[in-house]
C-alpha positions in Angstrom: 0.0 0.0 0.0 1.5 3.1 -1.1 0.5 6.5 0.2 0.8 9.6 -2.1 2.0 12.8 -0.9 -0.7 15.4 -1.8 -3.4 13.6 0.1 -3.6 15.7 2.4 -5.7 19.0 3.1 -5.2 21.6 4.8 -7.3 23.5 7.2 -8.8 25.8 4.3 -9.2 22.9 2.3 -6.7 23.2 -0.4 -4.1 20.5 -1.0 -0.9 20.7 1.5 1.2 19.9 -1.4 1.8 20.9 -5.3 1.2 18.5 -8.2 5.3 17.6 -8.3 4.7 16.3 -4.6 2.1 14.1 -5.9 4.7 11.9 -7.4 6.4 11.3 -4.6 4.6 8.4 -2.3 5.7 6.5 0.6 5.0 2.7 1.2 2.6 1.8 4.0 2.4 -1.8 4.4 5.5 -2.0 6.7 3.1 -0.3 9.1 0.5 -2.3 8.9 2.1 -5.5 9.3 5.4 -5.3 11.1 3.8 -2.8 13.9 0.8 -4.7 15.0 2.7 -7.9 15.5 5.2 -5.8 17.5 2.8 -4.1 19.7 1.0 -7.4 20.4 4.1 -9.0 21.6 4.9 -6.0 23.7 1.6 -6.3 25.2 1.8 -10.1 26.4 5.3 -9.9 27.3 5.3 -6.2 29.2 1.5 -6.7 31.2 2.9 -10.2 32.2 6.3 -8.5 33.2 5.5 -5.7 34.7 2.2 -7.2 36.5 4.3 -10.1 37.9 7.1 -7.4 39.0 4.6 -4.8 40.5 3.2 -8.0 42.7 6.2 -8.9 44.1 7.1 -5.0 45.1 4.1 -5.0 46.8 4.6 -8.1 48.2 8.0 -6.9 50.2 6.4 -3.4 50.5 8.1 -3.3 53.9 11.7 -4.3 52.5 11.5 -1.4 49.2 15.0 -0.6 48.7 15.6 3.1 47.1 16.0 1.2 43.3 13.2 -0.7 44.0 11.1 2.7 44.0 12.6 3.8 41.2 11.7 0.3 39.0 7.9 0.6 40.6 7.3 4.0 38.5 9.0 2.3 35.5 6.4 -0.1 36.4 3.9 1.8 35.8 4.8 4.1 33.5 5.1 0.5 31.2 1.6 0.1 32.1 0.3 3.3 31.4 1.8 2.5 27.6 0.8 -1.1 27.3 -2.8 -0.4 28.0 -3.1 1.7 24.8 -1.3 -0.8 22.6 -4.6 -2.9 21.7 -5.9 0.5 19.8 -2.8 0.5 18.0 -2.8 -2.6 16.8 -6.7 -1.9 15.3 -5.6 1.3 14.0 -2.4 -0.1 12.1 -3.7 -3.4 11.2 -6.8 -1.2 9.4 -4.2 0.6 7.2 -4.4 3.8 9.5 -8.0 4.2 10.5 -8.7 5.8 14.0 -12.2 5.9 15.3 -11.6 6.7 18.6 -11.5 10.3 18.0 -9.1 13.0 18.2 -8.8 13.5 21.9 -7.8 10.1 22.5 -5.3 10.1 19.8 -3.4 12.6 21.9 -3.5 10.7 24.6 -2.1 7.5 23.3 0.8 8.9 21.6 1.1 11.0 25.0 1.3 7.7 27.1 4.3 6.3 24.4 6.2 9.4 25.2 5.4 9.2 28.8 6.6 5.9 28.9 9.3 6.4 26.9 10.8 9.4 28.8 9.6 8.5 32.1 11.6 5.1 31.2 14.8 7.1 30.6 14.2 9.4 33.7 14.2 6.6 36.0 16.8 4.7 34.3 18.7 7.4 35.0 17.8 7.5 38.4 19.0 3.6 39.0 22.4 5.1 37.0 23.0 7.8 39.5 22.2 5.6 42.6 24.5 2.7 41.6 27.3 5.7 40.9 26.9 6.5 44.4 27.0 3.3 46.1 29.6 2.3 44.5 31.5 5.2 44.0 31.4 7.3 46.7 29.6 4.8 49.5 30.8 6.6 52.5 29.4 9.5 51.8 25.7 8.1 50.9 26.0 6.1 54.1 22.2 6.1 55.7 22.1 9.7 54.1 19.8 8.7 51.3 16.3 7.5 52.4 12.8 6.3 51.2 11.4 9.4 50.8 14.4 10.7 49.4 13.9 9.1 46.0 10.0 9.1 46.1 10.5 12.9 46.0 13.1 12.2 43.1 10.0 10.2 41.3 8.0 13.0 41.8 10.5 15.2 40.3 11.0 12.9 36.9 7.3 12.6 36.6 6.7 16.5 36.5 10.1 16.7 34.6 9.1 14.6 31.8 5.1 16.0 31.8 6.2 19.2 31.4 8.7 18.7 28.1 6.2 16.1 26.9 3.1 18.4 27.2 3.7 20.6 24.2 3.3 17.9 22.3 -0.6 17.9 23.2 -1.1 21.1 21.2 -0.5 19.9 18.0 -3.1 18.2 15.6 -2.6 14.6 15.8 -5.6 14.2 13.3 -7.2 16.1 10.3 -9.9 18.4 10.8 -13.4 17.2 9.9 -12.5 13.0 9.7 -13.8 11.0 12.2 -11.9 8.0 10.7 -8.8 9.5 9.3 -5.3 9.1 10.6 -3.7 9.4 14.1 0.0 10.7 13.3 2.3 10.0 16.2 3.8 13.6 15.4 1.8 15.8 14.0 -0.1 17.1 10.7 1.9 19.0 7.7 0.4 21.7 9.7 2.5 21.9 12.0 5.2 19.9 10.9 8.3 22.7 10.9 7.5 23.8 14.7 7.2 19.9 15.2 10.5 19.1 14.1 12.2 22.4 16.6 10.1 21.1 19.1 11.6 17.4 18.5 14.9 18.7 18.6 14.5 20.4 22.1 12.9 17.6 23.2 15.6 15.4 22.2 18.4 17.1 23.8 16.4 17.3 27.1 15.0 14.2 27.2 17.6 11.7 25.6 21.2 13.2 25.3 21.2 15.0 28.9 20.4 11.9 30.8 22.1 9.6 28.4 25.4 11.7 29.0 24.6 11.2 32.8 24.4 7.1 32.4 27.6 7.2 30.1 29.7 9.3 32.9 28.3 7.0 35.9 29.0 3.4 34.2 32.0 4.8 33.2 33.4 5.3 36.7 31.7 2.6 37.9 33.6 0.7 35.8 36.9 2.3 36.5 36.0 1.8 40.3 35.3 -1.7 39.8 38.4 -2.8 37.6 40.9 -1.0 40.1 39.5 -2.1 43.3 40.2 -5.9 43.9 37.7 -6.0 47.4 34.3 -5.6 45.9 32.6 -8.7 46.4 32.3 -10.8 42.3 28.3 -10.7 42.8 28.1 -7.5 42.6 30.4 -6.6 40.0 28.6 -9.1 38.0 25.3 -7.6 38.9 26.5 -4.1 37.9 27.5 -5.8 35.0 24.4 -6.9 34.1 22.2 -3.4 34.5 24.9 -2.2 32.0 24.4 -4.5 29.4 21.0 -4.0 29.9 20.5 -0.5 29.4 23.3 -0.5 26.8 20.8 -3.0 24.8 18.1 -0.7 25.5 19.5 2.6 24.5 20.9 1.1 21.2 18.3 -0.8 20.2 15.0 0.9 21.9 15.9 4.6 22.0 18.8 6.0 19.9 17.7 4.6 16.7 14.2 5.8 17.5 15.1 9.8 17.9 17.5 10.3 14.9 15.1 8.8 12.6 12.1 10.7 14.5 13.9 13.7 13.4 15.3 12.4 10.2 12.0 11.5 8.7 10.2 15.4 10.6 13.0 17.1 8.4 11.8 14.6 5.2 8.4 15.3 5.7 9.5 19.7 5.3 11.7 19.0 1.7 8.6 17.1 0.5 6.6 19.9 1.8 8.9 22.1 -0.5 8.6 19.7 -3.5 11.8 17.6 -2.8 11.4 13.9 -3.5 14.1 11.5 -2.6 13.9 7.4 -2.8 15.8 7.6 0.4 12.8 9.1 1.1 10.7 6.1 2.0 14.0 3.9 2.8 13.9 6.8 5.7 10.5 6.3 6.8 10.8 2.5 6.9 13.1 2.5 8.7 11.7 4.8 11.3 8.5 2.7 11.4 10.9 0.1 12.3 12.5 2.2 14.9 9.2 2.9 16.8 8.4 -0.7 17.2 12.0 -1.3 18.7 11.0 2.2 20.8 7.9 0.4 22.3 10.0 -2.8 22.9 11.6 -0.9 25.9 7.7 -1.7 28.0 9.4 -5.5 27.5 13.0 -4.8 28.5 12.2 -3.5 31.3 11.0 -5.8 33.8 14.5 -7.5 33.3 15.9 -4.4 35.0 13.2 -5.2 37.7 15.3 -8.6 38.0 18.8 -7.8 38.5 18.0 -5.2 40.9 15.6 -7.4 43.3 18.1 -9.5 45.0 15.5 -11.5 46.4 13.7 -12.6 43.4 17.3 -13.3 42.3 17.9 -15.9 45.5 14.2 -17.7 44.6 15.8 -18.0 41.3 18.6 -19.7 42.7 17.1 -21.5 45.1 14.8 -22.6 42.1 17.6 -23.3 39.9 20.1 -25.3 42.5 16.8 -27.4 43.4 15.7 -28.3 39.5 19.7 -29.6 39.3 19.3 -31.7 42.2 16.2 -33.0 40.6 17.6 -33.9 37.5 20.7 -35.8 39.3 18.3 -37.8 40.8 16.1 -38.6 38.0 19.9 -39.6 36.1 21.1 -41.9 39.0 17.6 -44.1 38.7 18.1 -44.7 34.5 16.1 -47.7 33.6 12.6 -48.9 33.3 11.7 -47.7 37.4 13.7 -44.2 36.5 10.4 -43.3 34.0 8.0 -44.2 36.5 5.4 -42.0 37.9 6.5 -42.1 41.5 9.9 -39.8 39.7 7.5 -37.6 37.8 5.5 -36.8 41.1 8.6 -35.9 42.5 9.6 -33.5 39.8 6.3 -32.1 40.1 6.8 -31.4 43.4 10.2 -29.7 43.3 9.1 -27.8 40.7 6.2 -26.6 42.9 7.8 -25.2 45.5 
């Protein structure tokens, strides 16, 4: 499915573009078939995740450590995204149709970016926290409390609603269509304010705090290669988080903003009567990007693992009794070995 550039009206009703644009055109179908498998899969895998991490926070409410706060607003900041994904997937898997209206177009591509950012923010947060423990832990020492980093969460929350909250002013659908499109930016409208706004946003938003995560793994790392008494667990936990957000950043976020604003800046030469056929190689690939960009609701919860360390224990606990088990099942080979008294058994370990 191939959409033409010229389409489009504008809010006196004349065509957006001139008849040279109309020759330019952009292929569709990569949204409406690589996106709505993406965003179900997000959806299984981050309500599952993030459901089955928020229980067990709440279930050692009394023992919340101060990253444990931060990875209960990730949490739900996933939440907040994934609950809007089953609209997406009608709207893309229906070539672009929205009949939800244009209020509540806003306010699912305002729960992506809330999610998004709010991720960041509190990734972030994690960052500095592990910088501090393990960088400078004398100082931190029973300094740094509970409410301490629930009035950081507070601060990231009203941080990232107030540089997301411009993007609520721009149209997200065309005047007069009840069943048109729901741009995750905005309309040609608007689209050269859009693409300063994006770049702001950016800068705030991504580079600042992914400067911040760079510097503290950094020296976290120098600390940790120079100082031969830190215990291997947690260097290997540390490690860990790292990888992890490294595998976020690069897959989930950085690829998503410069295509964001590669394609915005596209979208103004075709405006202008440009046409490219990097063009649509462009916006393929950021459709692409935004699907890895919603992955992050997925990645998440992992972060939720390596920083509960007693989740981590049940899983070894889990894992040293499932060896066990099998030992035993491979000293009784032979006809009784395959009996049902040994699968009960199995049953049982595995039940505990």
């Amino acid at each position: 499915m191939f959409e033409f550039l010229g389409t489009e009206l504008g809010r006196q009703g004349h065509p957006a573009v001139n008849i040279s644009q109309q020759l330019c055109y952009l292929s569709k179908s990569l949204t409406s078939t690589f996106l709505p498998n993406v965003y179900v899969i997000v959806f299984c895998i981050g309500l599952i995740g993030n459901c089955l991490g928020l229980r067990s926070l709440f279930r050692n409410w009394k023992r919340l450590g101060n990253l444990s706060i931060f990875v209960l607003n990730l949490g739900v900041a996933d939440l907040l995204y994934v609950f809007t994904l089953p609209f997406l997937v009608h709207y893309y898997a229906t070539h672009r149709h929205w009949p939800f209206g244009p209020s509540f177009c806003k306010m699912t591509r305002f729960c992506f970016n809330l999610n998004l950012y709010g991720s960041i923010g509190f990734l972030t947060c994690i960052s500095v926290y592990r910088y501090l423990g393990i960088v400078h832990p004398m100082e931190v020492m029973g300094r740094i409390r509970s409410h301490h980093s629930l009035c950081i969460c507070a601060l990231v929350w009203i941080l990232v609603i107030a540089v997301i909250s411009p993007d609520l002013y721009f149209d997200k659908t065309l005047p007069g269509l009840s069943n048109g499109s729901c741009y995750d930016t905005t309309t040609n409208d608007y689209i050269s304010a859009y693409l300063y706004y994006s770049l702001v946003w950016t800068t705030l938003g991504f580079c600042v705090p992914l400067v911040i995560i760079l510097v503290c793994y950094g020296h976290i790392a120098i600390v940790l290669s120079r100082n031969k008494n830190v215990e291997p667990s947690l260097k290997q936990k540390c490690l860990r988080l790292v990888v992890i957000l490294v595998i976020l950043f690069v897959v989930c976020f950085i690829p998503y903003h410069v295509l964001r604003n590669w394609n915005l800046k596209n979208r103004i030469l075709q405006l202008k009567g440009q046409c490219e056929p990097a063009f649509d190689r462009i916006y393929s690939a950021y459709q692409v990007s935004r699907g890895l960009a919603s992955m992050n609701s997925a990645f998440n919860p992992l972060v939720y693992l390596i920083t509960n360390d007693d989740f981590q224990t049940r899983v070894s606990e889990f894992s040293q009794r499932a060896r066990r088990s099998v030992a035993l099942l491979k000293e009784r080979k032979g006809p009784e070995g395959l009996s049902d008294s040994n699968e009960v058994k199995t049953l049982d370990v595995c039940g505990q």
